[in-house]
MMTF fields as JSON, N, C-alpha, C and O atoms, coordinates in Angstrom:
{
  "mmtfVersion": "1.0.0",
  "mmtfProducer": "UNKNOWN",
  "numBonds": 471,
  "numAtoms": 472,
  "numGroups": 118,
  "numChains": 1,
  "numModels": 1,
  "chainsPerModel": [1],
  "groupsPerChain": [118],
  "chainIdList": ["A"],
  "bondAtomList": [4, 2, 8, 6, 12, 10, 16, 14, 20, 18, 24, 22, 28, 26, 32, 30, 36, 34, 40, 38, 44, 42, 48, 46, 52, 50, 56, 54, 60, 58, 64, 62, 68, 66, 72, 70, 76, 74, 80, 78, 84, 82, 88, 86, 92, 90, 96, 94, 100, 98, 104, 102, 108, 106, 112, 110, 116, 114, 120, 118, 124, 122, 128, 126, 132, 130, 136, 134, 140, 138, 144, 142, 148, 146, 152, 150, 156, 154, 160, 158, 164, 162, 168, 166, 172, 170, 176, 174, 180, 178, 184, 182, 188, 186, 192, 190, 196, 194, 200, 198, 204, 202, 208, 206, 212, 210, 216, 214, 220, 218, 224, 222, 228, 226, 232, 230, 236, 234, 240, 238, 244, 242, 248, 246, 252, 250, 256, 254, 260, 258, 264, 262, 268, 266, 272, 270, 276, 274, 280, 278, 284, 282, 288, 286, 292, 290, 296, 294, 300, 298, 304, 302, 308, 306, 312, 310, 316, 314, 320, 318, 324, 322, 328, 326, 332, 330, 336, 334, 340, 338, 344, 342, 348, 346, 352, 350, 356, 354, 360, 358, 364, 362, 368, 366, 372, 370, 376, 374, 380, 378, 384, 382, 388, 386, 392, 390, 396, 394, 400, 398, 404, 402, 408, 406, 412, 410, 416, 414, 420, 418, 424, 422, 428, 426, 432, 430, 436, 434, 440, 438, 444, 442, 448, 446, 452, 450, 456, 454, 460, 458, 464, 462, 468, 466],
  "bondOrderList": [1, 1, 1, 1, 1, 1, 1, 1, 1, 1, 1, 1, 1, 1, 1, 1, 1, 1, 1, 1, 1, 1, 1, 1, 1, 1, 1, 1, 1, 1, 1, 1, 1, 1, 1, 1, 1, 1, 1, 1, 1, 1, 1, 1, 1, 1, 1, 1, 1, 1, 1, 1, 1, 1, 1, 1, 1, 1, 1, 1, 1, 1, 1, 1, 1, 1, 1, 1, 1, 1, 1, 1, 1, 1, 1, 1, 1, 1, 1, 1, 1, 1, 1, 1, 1, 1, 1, 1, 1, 1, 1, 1, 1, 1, 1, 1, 1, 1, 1, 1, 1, 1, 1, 1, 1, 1, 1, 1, 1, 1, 1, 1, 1, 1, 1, 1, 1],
  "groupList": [{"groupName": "UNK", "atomNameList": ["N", "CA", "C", "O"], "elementList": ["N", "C", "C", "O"], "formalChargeList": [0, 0, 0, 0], "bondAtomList": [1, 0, 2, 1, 3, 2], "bondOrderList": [1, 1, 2], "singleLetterCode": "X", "chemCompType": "L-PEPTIDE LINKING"}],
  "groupTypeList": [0, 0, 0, 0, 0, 0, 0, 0, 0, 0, 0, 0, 0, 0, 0, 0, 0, 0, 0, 0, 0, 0, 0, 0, 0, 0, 0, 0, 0, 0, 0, 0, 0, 0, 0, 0, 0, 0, 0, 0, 0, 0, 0, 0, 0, 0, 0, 0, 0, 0, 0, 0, 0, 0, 0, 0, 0, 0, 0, 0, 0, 0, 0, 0, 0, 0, 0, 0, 0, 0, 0, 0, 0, 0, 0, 0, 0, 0, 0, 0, 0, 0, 0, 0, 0, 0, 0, 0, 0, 0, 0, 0, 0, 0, 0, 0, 0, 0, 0, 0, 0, 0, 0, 0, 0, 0, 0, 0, 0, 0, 0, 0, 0, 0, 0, 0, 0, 0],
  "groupIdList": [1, 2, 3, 4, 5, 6, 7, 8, 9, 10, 11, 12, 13, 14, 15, 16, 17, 18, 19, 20, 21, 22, 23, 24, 25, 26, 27, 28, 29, 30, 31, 32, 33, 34, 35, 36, 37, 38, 39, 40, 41, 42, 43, 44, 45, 46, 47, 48, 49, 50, 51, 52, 53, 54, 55, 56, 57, 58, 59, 60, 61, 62, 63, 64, 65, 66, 67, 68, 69, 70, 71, 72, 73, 74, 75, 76, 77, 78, 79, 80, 81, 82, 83, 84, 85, 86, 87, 88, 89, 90, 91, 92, 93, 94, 95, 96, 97, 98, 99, 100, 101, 102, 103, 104, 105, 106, 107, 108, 109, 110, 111, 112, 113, 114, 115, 116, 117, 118],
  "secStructList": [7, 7, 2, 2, 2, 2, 2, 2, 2, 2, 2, 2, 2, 2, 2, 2, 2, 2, 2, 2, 2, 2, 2, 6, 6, 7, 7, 7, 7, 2, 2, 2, 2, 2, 2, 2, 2, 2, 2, 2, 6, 6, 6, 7, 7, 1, 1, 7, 7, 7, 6, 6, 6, 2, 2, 2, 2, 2, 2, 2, 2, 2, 2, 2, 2, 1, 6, 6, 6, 6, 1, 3, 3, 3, 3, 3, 3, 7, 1, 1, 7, 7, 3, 3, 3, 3, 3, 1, 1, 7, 7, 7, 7, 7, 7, 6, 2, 2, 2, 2, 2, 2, 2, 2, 2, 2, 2, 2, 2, 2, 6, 6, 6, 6, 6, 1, 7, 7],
  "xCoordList": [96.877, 96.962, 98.028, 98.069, 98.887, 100.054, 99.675, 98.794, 99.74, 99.488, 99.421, 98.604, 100.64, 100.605, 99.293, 98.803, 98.992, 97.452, 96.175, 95.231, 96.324, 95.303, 94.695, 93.579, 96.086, 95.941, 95.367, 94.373, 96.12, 95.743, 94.329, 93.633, 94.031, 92.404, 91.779, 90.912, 91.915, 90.597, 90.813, 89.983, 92.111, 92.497, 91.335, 90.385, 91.197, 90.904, 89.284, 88.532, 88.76, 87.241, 86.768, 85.593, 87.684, 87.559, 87.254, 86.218, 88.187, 88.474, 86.714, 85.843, 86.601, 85.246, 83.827, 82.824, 84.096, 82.781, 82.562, 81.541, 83.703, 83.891, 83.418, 82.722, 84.227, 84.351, 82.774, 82.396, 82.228, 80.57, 79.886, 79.39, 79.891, 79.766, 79.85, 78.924, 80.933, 81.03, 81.666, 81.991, 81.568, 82.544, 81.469, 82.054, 80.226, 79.603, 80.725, 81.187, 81.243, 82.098, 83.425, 84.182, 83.759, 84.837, 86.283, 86.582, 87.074, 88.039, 88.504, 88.904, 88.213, 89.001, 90.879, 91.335, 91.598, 92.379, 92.913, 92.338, 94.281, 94.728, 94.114, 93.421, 94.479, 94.054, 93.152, 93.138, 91.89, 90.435, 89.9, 89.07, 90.7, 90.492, 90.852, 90.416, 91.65, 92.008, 91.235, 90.977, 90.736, 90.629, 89.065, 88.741, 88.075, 86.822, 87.131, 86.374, 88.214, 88.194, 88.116, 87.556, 89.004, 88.937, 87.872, 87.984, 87.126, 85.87, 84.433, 83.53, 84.9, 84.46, 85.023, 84.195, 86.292, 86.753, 85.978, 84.898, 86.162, 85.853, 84.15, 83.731, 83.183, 82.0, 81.297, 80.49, 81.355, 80.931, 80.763, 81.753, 79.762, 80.063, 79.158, 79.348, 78.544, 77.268, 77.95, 77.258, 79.142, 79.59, 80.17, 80.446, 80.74, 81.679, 82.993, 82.803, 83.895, 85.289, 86.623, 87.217, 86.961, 87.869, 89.134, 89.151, 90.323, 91.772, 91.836, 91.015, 92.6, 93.555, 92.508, 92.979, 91.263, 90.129, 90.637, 91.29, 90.491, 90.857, 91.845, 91.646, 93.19, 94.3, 94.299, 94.854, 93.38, 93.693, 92.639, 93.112, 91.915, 91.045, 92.173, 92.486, 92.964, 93.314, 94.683, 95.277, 95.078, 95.918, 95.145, 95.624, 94.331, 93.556, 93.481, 93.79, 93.01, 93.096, 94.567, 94.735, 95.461, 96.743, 97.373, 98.001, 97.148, 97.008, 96.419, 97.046, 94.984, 93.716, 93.916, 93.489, 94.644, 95.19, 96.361, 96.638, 97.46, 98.411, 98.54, 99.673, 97.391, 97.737, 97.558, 98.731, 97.247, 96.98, 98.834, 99.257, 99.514, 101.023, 102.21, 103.397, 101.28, 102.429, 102.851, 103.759, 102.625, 103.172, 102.207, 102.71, 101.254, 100.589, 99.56, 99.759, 98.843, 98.182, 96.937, 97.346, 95.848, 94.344, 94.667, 94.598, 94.982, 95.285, 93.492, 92.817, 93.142, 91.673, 91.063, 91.466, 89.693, 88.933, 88.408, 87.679, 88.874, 89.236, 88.075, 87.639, 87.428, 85.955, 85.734, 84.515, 86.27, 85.17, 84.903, 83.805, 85.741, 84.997, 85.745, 85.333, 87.568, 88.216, 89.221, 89.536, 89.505, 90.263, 92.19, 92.768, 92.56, 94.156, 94.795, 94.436, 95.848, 97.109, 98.58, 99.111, 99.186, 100.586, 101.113, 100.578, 102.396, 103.094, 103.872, 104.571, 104.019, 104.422, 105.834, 106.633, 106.345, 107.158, 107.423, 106.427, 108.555, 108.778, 108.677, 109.271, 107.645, 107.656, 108.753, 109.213, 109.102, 110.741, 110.707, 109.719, 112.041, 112.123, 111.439, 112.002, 110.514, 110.231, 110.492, 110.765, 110.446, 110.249, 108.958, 108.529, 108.398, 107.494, 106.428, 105.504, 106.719, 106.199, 105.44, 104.33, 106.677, 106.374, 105.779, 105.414, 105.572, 104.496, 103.131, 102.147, 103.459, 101.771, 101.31, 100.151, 102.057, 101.811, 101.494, 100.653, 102.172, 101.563, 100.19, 99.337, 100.066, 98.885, 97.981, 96.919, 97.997, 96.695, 96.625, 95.483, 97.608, 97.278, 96.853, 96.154, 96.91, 96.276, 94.764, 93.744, 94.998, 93.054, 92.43, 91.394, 92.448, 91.99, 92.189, 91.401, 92.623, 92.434, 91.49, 90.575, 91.19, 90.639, 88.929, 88.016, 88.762, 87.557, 87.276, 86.194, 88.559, 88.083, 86.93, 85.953, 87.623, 87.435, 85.753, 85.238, 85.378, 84.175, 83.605, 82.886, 83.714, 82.997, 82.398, 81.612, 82.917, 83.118, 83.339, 82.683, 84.366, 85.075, 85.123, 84.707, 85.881, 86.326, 87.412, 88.066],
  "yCoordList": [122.296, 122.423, 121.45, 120.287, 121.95, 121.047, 120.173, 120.662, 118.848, 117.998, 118.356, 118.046, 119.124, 119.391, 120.713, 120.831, 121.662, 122.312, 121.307, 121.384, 120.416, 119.625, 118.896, 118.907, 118.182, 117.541, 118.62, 118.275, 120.013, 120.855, 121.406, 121.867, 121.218, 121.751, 120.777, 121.1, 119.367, 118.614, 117.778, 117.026, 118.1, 118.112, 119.07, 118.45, 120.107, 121.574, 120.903, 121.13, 120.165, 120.328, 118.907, 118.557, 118.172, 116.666, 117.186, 116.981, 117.899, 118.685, 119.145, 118.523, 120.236, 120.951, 119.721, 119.791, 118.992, 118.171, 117.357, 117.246, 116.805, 115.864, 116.395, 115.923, 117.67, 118.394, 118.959, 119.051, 119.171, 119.82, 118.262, 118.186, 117.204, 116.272, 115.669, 115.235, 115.788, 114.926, 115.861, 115.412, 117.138, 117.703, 119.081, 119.88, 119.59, 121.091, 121.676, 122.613, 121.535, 122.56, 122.88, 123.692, 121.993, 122.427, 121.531, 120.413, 122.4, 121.322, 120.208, 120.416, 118.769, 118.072, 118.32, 118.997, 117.369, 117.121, 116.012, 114.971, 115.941, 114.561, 113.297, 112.454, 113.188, 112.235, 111.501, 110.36, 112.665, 112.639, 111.975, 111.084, 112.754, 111.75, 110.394, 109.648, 110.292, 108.761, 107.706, 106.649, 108.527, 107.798, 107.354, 106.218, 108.119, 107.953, 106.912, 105.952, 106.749, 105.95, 104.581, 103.659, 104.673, 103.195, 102.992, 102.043, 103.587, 104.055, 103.165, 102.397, 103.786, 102.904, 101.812, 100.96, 101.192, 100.188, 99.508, 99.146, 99.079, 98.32, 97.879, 96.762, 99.191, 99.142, 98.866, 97.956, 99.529, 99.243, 100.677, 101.157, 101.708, 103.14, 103.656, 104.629, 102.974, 103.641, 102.53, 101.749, 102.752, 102.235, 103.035, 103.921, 103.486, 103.741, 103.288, 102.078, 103.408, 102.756, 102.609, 103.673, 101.834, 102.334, 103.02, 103.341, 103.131, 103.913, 103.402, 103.218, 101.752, 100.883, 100.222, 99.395, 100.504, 100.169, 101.558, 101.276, 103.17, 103.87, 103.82, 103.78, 103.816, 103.445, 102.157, 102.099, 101.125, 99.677, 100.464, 100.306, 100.917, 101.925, 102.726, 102.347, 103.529, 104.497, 103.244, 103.746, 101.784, 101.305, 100.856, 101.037, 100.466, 99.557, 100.874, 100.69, 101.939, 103.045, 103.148, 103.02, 103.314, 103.514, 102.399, 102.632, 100.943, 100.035, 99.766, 99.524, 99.869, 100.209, 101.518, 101.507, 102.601, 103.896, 103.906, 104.747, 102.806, 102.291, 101.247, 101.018, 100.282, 98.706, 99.709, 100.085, 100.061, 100.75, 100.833, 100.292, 101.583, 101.676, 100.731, 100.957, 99.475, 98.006, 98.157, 97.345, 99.175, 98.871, 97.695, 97.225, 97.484, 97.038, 95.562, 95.739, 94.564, 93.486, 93.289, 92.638, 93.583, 92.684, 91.335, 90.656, 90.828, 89.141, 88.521, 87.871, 89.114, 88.407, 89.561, 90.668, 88.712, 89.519, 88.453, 87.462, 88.898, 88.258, 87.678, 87.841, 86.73, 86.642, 87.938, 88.049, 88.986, 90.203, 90.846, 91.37, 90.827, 91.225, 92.757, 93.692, 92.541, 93.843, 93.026, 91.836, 93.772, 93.45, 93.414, 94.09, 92.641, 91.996, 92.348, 91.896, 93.309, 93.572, 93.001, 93.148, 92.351, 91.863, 92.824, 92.919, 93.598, 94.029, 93.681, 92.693, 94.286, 94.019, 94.442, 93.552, 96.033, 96.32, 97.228, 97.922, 97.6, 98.396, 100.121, 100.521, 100.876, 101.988, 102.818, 103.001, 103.205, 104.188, 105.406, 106.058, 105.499, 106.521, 108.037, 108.485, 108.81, 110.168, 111.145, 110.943, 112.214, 113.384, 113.91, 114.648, 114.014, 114.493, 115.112, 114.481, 116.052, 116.472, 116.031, 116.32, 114.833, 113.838, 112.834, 112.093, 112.534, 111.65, 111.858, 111.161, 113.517, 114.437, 114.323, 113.912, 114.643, 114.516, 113.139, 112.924, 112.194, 110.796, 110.318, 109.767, 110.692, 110.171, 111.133, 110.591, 112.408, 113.444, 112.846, 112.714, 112.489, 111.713, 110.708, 110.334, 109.788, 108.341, 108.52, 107.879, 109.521, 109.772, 110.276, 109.613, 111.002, 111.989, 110.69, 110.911, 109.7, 108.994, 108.211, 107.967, 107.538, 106.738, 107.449, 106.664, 108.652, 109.335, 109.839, 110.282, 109.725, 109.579, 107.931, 107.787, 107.208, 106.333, 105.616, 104.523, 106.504, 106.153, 107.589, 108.121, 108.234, 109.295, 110.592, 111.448, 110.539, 111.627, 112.83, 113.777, 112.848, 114.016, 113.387, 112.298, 114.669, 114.622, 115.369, 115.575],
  "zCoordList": [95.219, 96.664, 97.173, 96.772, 98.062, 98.52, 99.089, 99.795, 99.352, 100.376, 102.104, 102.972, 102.128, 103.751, 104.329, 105.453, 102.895, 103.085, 103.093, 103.879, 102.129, 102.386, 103.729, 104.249, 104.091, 105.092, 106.389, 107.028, 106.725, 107.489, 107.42, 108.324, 105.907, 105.635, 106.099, 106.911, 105.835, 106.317, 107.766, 108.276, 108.277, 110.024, 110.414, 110.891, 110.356, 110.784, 110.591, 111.538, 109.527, 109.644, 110.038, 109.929, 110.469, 111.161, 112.314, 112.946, 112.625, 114.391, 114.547, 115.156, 113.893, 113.796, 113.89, 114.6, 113.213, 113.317, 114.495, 115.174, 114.62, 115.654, 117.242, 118.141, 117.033, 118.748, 118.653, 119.821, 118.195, 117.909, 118.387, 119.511, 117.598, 117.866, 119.577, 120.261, 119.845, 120.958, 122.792, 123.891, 122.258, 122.977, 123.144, 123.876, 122.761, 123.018, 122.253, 122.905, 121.327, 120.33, 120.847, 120.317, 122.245, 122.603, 122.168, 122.585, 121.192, 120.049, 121.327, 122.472, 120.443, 120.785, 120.195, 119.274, 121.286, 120.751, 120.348, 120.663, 119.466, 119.0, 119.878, 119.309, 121.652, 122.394, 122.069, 121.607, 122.5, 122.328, 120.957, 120.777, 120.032, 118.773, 118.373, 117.496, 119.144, 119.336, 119.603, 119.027, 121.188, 121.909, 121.424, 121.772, 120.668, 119.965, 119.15, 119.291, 118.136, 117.382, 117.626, 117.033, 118.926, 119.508, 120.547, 121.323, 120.603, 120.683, 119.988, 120.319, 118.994, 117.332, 117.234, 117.557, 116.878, 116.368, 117.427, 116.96, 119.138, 119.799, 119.733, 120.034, 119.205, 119.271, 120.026, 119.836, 121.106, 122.794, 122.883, 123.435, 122.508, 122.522, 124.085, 124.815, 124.134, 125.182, 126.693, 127.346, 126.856, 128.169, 128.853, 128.044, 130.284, 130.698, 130.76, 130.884, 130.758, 130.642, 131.817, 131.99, 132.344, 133.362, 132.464, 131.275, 133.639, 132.766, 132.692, 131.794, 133.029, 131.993, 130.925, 130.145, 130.851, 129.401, 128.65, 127.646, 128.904, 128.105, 127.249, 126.035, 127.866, 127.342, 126.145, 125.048, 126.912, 125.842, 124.731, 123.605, 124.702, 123.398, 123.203, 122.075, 123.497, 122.582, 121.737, 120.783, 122.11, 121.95, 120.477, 119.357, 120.668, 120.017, 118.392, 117.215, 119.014, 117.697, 117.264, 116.051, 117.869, 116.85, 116.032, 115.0, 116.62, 115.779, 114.363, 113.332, 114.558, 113.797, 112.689, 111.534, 113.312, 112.141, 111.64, 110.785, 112.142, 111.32, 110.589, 110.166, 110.213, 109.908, 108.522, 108.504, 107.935, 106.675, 106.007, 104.986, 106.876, 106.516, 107.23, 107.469, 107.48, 107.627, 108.583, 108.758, 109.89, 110.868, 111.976, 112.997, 111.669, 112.455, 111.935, 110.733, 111.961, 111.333, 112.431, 113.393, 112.527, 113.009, 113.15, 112.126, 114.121, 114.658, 114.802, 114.004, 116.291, 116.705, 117.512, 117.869, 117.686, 118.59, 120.018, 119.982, 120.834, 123.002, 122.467, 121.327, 123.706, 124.299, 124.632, 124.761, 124.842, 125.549, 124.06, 123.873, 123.131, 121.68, 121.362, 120.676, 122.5, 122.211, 120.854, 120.886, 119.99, 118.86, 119.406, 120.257, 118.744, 118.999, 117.402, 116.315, 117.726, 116.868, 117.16, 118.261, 116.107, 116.244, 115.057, 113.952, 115.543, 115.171, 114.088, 114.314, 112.694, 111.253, 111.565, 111.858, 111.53, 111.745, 112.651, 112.858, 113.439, 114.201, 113.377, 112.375, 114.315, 113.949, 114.122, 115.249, 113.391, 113.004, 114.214, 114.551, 114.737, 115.48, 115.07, 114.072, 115.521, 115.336, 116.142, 117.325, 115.66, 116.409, 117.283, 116.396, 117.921, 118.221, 116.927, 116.412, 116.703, 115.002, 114.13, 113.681, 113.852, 112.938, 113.515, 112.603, 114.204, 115.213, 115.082, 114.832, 115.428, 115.301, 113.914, 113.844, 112.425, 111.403, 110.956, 110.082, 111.561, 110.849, 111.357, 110.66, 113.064, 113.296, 112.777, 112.472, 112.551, 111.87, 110.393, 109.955, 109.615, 108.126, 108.349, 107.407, 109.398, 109.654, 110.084, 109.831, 110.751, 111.439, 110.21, 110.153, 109.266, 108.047, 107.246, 106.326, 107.031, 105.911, 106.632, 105.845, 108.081, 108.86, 108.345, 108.09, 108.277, 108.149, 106.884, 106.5, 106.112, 104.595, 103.989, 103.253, 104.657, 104.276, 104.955, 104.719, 105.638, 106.371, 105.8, 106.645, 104.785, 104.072, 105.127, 104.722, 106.484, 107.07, 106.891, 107.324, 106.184, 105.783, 104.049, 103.653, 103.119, 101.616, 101.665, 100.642]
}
């Protein structure tokens, strides 16, 4: 199986569990998936959130789904107990595309690795 089927096969049943999960079956998207994760990482799940709290969660997830490929390092965690990233390296110019493809391989390994998905 090619890598780029793989990845599309277990995108496709991340999507499925998740959106059943948290959404009445209605697919999340990339955002949404994000924005759960940092969701999770922060571990504050049963709160409401303002927008500039959403945003610092979905910040907090792309950090958190890139320190894996050196763009990103876990510094600290505030007094409020939100987690702090300093930047390793500058993430390389993309395409849109390839943006979408790195963060769907970063979320699918993020949920490999918490035995979510296989």
């Amino acid at each position: 199986m090619s890598r780029d089927t793989q990845l599309k096969e277990r995108w496709e049943k991340l999507v499925d569990i998740l959106s059943n999960q948290f959404s009445q079956g209605e697919d999340l998207d990339l955002d949404a998936i994000i924005y759960l994760i940092g969701v999770q990482e922060l571990g504050k799940v049963h709160r409401e959130f303002k927008k500039d709290e959403k945003l610092n969660l979905m910040h907090i997830a792309i950090c958190r789904l890139l320190e894996p490929y050196g763009f990103y390092e876990f510094d600290f965690f505030d007094a409020d107990g939100w987690p702090h990233y300093k930047v390793k390296e500058e993430l390389p110019a993309l395409k849109a595309g390839e943006q979408s493809v790195l963060m769907k391989e970063a979320i699918v390994n993020y949920f490999l690795e918490r035995k979510l998905i296989e």
